[in-house]
Every structure is written in C-alpha cells, then in structure tokens.
C-alpha atoms as a printed R data frame, in Angstrom:
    type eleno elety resid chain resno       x      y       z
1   ATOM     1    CA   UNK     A     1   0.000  0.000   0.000
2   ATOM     2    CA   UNK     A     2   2.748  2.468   0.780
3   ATOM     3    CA   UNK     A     3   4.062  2.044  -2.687
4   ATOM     4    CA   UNK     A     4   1.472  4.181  -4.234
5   ATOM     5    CA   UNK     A     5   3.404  7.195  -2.118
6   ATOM     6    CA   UNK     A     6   5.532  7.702  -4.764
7   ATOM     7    CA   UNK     A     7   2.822  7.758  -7.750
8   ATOM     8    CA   UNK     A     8   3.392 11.226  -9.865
9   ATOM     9    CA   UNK     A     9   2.540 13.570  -7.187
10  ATOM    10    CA   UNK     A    10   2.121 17.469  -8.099
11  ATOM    11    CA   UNK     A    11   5.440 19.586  -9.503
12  ATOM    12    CA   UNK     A    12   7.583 21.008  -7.454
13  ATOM    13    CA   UNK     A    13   7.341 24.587  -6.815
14  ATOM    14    CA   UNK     A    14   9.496 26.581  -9.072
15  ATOM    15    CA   UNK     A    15   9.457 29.958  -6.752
16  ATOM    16    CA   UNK     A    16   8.806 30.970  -2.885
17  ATOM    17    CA   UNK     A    17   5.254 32.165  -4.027
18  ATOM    18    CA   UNK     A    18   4.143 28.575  -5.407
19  ATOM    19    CA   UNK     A    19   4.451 27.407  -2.309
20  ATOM    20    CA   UNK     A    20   1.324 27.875  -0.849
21  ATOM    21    CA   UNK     A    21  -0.348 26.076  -3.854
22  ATOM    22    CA   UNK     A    22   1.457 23.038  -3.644
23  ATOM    23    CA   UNK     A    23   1.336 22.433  -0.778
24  ATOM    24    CA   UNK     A    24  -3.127 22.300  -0.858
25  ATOM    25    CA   UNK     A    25  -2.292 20.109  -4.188
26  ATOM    26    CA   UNK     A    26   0.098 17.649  -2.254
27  ATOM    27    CA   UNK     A    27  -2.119 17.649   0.548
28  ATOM    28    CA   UNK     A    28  -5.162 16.774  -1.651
29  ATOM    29    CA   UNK     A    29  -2.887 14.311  -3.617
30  ATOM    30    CA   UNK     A    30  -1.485 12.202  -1.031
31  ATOM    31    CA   UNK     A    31  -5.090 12.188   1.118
32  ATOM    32    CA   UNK     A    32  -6.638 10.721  -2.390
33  ATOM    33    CA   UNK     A    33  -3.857  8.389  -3.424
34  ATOM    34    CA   UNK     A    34  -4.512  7.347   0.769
35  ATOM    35    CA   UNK     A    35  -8.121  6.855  -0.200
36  ATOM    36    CA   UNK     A    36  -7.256  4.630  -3.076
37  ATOM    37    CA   UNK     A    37  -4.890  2.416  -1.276
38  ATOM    38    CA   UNK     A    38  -7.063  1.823   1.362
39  ATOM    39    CA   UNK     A    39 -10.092  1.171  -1.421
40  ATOM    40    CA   UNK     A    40  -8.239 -1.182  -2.833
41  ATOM    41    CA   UNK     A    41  -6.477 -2.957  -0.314
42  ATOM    42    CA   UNK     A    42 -10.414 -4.009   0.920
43  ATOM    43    CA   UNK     A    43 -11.905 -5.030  -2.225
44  ATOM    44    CA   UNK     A    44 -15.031 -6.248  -1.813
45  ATOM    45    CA   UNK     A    45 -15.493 -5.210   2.127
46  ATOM    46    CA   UNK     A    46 -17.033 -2.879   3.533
47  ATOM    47    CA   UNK     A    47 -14.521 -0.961   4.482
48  ATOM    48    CA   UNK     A    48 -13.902 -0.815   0.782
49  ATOM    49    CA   UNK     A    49 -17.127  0.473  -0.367
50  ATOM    50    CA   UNK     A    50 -16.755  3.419   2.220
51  ATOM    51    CA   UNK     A    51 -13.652  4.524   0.909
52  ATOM    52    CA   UNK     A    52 -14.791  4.208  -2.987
53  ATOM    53    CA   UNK     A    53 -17.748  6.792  -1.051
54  ATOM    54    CA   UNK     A    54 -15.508  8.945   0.019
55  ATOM    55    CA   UNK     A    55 -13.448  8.461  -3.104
56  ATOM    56    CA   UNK     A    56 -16.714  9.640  -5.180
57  ATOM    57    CA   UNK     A    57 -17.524 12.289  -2.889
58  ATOM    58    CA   UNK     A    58 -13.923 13.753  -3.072
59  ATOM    59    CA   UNK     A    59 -14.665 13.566  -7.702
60  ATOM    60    CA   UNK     A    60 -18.156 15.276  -6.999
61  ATOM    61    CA   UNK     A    61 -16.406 18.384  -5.093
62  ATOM    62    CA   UNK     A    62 -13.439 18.677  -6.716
63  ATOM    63    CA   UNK     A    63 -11.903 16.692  -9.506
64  ATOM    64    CA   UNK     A    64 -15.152 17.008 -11.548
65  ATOM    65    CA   UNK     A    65 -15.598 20.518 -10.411
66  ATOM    66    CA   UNK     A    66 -15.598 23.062 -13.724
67  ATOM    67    CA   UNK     A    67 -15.607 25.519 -11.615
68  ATOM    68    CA   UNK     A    68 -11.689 25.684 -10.400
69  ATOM    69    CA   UNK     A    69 -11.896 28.418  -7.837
70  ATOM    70    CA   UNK     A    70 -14.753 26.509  -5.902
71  ATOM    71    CA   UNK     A    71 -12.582 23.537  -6.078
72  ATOM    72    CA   UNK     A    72  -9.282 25.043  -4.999
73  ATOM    73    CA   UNK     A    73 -11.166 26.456  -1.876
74  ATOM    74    CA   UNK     A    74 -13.011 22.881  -1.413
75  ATOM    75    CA   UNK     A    75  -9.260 21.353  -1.211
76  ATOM    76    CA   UNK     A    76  -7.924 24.219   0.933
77  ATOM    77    CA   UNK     A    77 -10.940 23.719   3.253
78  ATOM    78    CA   UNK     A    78 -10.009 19.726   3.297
79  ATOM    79    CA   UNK     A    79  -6.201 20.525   4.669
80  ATOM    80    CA   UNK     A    80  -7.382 23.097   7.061
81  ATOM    81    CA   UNK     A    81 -10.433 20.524   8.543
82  ATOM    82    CA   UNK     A    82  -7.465 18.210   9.090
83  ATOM    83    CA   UNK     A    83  -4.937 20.860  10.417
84  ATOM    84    CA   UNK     A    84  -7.289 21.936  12.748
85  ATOM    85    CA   UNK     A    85  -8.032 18.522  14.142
86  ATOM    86    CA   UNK     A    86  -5.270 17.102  13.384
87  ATOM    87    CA   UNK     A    87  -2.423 19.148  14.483
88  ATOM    88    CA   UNK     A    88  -1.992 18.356  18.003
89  ATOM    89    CA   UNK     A    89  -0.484 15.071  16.981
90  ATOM    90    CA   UNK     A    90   1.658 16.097  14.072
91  ATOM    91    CA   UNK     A    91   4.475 15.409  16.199
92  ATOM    92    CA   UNK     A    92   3.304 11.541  16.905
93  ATOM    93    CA   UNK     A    93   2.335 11.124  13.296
94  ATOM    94    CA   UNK     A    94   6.139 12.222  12.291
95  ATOM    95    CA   UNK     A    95   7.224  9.456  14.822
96  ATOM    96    CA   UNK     A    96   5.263  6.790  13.544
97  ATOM    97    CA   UNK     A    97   2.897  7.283  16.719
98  ATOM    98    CA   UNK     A    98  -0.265  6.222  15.453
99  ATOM    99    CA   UNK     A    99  -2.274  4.399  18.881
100 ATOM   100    CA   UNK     A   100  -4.256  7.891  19.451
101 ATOM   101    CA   UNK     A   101  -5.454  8.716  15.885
102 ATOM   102    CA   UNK     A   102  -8.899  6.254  17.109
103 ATOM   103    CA   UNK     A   103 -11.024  9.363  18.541
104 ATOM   104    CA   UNK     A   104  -9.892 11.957  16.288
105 ATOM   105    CA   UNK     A   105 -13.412 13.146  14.085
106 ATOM   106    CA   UNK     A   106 -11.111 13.440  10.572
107 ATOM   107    CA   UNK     A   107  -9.678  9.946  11.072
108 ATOM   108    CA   UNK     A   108 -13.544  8.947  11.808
109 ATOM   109    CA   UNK     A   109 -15.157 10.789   8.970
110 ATOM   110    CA   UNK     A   110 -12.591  8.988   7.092
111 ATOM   111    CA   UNK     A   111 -13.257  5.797   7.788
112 ATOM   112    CA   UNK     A   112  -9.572  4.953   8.961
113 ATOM   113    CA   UNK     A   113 -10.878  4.288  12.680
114 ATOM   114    CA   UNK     A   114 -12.603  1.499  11.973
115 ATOM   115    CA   UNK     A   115  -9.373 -0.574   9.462
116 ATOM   116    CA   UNK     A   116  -6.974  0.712  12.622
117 ATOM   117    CA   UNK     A   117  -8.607 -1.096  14.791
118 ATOM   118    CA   UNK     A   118  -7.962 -4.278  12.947
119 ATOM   119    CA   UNK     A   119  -4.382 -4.006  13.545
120 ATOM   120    CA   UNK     A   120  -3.173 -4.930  10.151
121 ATOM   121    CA   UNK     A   121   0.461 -4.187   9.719
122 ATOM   122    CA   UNK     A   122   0.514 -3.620   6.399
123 ATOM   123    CA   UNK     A   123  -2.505 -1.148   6.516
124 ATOM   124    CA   UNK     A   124  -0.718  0.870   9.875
125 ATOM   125    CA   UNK     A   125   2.575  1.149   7.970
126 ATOM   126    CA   UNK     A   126   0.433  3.069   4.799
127 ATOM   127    CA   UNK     A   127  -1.849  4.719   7.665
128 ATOM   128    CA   UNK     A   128   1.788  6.201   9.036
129 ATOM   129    CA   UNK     A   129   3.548  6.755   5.529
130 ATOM   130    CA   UNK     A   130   0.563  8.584   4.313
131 ATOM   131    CA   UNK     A   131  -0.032 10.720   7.305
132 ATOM   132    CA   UNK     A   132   3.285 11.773   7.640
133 ATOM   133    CA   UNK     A   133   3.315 13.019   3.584
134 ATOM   134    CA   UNK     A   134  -0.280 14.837   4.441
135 ATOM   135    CA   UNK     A   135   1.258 16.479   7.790
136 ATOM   136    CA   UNK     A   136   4.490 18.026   5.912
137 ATOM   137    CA   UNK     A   137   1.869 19.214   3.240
138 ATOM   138    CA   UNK     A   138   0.147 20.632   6.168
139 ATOM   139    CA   UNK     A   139   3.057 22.447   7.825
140 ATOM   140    CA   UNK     A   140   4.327 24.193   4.461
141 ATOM   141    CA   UNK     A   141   0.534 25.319   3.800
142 ATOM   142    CA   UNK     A   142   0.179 26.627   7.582
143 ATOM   143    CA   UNK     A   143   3.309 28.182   7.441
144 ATOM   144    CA   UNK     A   144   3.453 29.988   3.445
145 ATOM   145    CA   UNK     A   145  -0.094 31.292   4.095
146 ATOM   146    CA   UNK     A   146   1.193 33.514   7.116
147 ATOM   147    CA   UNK     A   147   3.517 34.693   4.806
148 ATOM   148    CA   UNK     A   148   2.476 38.324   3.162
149 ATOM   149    CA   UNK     A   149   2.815 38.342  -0.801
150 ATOM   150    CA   UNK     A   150   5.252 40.963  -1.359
151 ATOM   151    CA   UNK     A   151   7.556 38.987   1.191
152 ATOM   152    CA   UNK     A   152   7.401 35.929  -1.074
153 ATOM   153    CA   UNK     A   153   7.654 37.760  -4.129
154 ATOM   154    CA   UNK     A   154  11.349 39.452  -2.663
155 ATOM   155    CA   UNK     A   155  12.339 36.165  -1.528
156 ATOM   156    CA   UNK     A   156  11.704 34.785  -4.881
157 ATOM   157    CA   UNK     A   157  13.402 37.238  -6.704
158 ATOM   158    CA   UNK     A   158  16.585 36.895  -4.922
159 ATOM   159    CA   UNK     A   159  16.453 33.098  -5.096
160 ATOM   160    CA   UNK     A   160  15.786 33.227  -9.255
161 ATOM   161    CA   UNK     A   161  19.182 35.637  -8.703
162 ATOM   162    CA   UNK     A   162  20.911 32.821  -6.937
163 ATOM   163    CA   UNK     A   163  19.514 30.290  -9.610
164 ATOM   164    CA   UNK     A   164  20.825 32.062 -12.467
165 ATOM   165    CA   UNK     A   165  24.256 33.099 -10.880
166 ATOM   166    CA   UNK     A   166  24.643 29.116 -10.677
167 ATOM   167    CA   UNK     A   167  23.828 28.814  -7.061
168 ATOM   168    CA   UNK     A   168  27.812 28.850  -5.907
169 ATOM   169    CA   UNK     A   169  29.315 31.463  -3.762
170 ATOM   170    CA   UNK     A   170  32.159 31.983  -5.337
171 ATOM   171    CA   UNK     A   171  30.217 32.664  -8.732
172 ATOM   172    CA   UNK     A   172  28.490 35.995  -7.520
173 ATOM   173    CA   UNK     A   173  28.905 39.003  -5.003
174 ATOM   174    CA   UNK     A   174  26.632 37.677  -2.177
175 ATOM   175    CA   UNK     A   175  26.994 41.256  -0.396
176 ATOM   176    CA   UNK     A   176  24.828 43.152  -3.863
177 ATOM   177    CA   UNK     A   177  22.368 40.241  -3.708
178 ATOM   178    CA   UNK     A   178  21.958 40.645   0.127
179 ATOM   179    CA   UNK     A   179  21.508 44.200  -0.382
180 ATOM   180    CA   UNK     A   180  19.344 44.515  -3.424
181 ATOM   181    CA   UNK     A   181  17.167 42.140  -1.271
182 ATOM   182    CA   UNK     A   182  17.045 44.271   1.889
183 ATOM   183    CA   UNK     A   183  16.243 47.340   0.149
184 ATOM   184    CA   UNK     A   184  13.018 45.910  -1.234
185 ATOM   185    CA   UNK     A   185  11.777 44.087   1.651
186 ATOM   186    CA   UNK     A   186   8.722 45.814   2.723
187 ATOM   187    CA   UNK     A   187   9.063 46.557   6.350
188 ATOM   188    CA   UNK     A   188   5.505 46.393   6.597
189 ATOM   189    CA   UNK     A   189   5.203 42.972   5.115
190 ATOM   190    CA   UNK     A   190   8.057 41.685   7.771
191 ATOM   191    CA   UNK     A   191   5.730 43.262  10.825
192 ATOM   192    CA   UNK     A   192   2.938 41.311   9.507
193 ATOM   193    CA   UNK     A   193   4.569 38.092   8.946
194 ATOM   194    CA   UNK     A   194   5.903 38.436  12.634
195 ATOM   195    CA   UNK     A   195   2.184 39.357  13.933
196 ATOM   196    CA   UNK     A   196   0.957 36.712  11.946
197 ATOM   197    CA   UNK     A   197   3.602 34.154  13.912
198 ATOM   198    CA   UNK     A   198   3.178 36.177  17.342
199 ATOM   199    CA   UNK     A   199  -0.596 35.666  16.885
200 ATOM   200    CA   UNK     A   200  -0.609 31.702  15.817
201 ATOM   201    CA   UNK     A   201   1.350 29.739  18.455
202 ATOM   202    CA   UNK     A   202   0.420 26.662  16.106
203 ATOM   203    CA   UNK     A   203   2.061 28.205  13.377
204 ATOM   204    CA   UNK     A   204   5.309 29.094  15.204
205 ATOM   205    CA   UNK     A   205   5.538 25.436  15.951
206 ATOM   206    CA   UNK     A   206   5.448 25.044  12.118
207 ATOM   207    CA   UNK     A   207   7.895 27.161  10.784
208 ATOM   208    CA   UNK     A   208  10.281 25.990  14.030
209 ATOM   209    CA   UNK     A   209   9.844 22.262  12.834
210 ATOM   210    CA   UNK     A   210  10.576 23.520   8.910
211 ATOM   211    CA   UNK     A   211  13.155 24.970  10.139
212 ATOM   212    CA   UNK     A   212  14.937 22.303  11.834
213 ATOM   213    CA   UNK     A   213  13.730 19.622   8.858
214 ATOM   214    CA   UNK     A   214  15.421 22.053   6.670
215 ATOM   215    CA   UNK     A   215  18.427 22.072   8.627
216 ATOM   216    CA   UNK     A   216  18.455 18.313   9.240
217 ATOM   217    CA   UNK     A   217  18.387 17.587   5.453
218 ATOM   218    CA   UNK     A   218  21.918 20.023   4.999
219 ATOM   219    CA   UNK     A   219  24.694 18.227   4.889
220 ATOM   220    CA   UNK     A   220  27.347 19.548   7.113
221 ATOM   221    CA   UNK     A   221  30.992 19.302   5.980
222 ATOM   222    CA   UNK     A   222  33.067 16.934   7.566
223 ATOM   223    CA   UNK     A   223  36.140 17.443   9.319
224 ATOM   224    CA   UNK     A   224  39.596 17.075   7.664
C-alpha cells in the first residue's frame, strides 16, 4: 500500500510564491492516493465500499468541479479541517505514533478508525507513511499562508538571482544580492509576517519544525 506514495505527485514549486499552492495540491494528492490504497487494499469489504464513497464524494467536489476556484477552496478547506483537528499530533504522526489517531473526528469521517482497529500491519505502515506526507503538506501550507505576498515575491526574486548566478558562492557578489534584497523588503510585510507568527502559536511550531527539517536535510561538511 505504501508504494502508491511515490505515484506522480504534483510539480515542485518553481518559486517561494508557489508554495502555498502546492502544498493544498500535495495535501489533496497524497489524502486521495490514501483513499485509493485503502479502497483497494479491501476489495469487496465494507470498508472498501466506504472509501470508494468517500473516493466519489472527493470527484463530486473537486476533480469534476468546472468551476476551479470553488474547487481550490473545497481542497484548501479539506487541509485546514485536518490541520485543525489534526495538528496536536503532528508530532506523533512524524514518529510513527499512530495508537491515538482512534477518537480523532477526521480519522472517523474517514473511515480509517474502523481498518486501525484491525491491527493490520501492512494497513498501519500506509496509515503512518501517508499521514506523515499529508502532515508536511500541512506544515508548508500553515506556514506559506502567514507569509504576506510581497515577502514571497522578494524572496523569490533573490532566489531566481541565486539560480541564475549558478547557485555557488564563489560565482556571484553575495553582499549586492543581500543588499538589493534588503532594500526591497517591505518593512511592513516583515511586521505582519511576525504578527501573523506572534498571533498563531500553532504556526510558530510550524515554521520551528521547517526549520529544523530544513536544517536536518543540509549536509554539514566533515572534518579534515
């Protein structure tokens, strides 16, 4: 089941100011692809038919949708249900801590109560895989939509700089780049961004725990 986690899954942002959509369209991605695992893996169950349900209600509201808005905000409204309910257990989920998930109204609406309690290895491993994929999604979309426009957009601009410079230090003057980004930050866009973090403790956790994922995934040079 936990194969299916690395089915084509949505592009990768190109620029700071993508972000925010990908990470909805991850989110959405990895809870459907969860869906379809589970749908398949009980063929011919009940537990099968419910998740072909929720399968068909997901098409109804928003793969069949024509209209795109109404189906971008359906998606958003799906990652901040589970945020919301979800969030004070993002840290078990990224442990592999799944014995509390029973009582939790998303994992009931779901339908992923009922196959947990069956305690089925191969269905808790893909409950764990998938729920850590849909709780990153979750922390880049709480985080990117504190973050004001204009700050993204300056943020972007100086990493296309980067980009086309090669990426290396050595290839261009760090110092201009720093500068020509400080002088059109917005101060007004920082002081929101801060209020925004000041104002959301569960969002401060966020960015924190980006921020040390980011800095776990750098690979530190090693001593001569």
């Amino acid at each position: 089941m936990s194969d299916m986690i690395r089915s084509t899954a949505p592009t990768s942002p190109t620029s700071p100011g993508e972000v925010h959509a990908y990470a909805i369209d991850s989110f959405n991605h990895f809870s459907y692809q969860f869906l379809t695992a589970l749908a398949e893996k009980y063929t011919g169950t009940t537990f099968g038919d419910a998740f072909r349900d929720k399968q068909l209600q997901y098409d109804l509201a928003i793969t069949h949708n024509h209209n795109k808005n109404a189906a971008m905000k359906k998606k958003e409204e799906l990652v901040s249900t589970f945020y919301k309910q979800m969030h004070s257990h993002f840290a078990e989920i990224q442990s592999g801590d799944i014995s509390k998930l029973r009582d939790v109204e998303f994992v009931q609406n779901l339908g992923v109560a009922k196959v947990l309690d069956l305690n089925d290895d191969d269905t808790n491993e893909a409950v764990r895989d998938f729920l850590k994929q849909m709780v990153e999604s979750c922390i880049l979309w709480s985080v990117y939509s504190k973050i004001p426009a204009g700050l993204l957009t300056t943020i972007g601009t100086a990493a296309q700089t980067l980009q086309d410079n090669g990426g290396a230090p050595d290839q261009m003057d760090m110092a201009t780049i720093s500068q020509s980004m400080f002088n059109n930050i917005n101060t007004n866009d920082i002081q929101q961004f801060a209020t925004n973090m000041l104002q959301n403790q569960d969002a401060f956790q966020d960015l924190c725990a980006l921020a040390s994922n980011s800095l776990s995934q750098m690979q530190m040079p090693k001593a001569a």
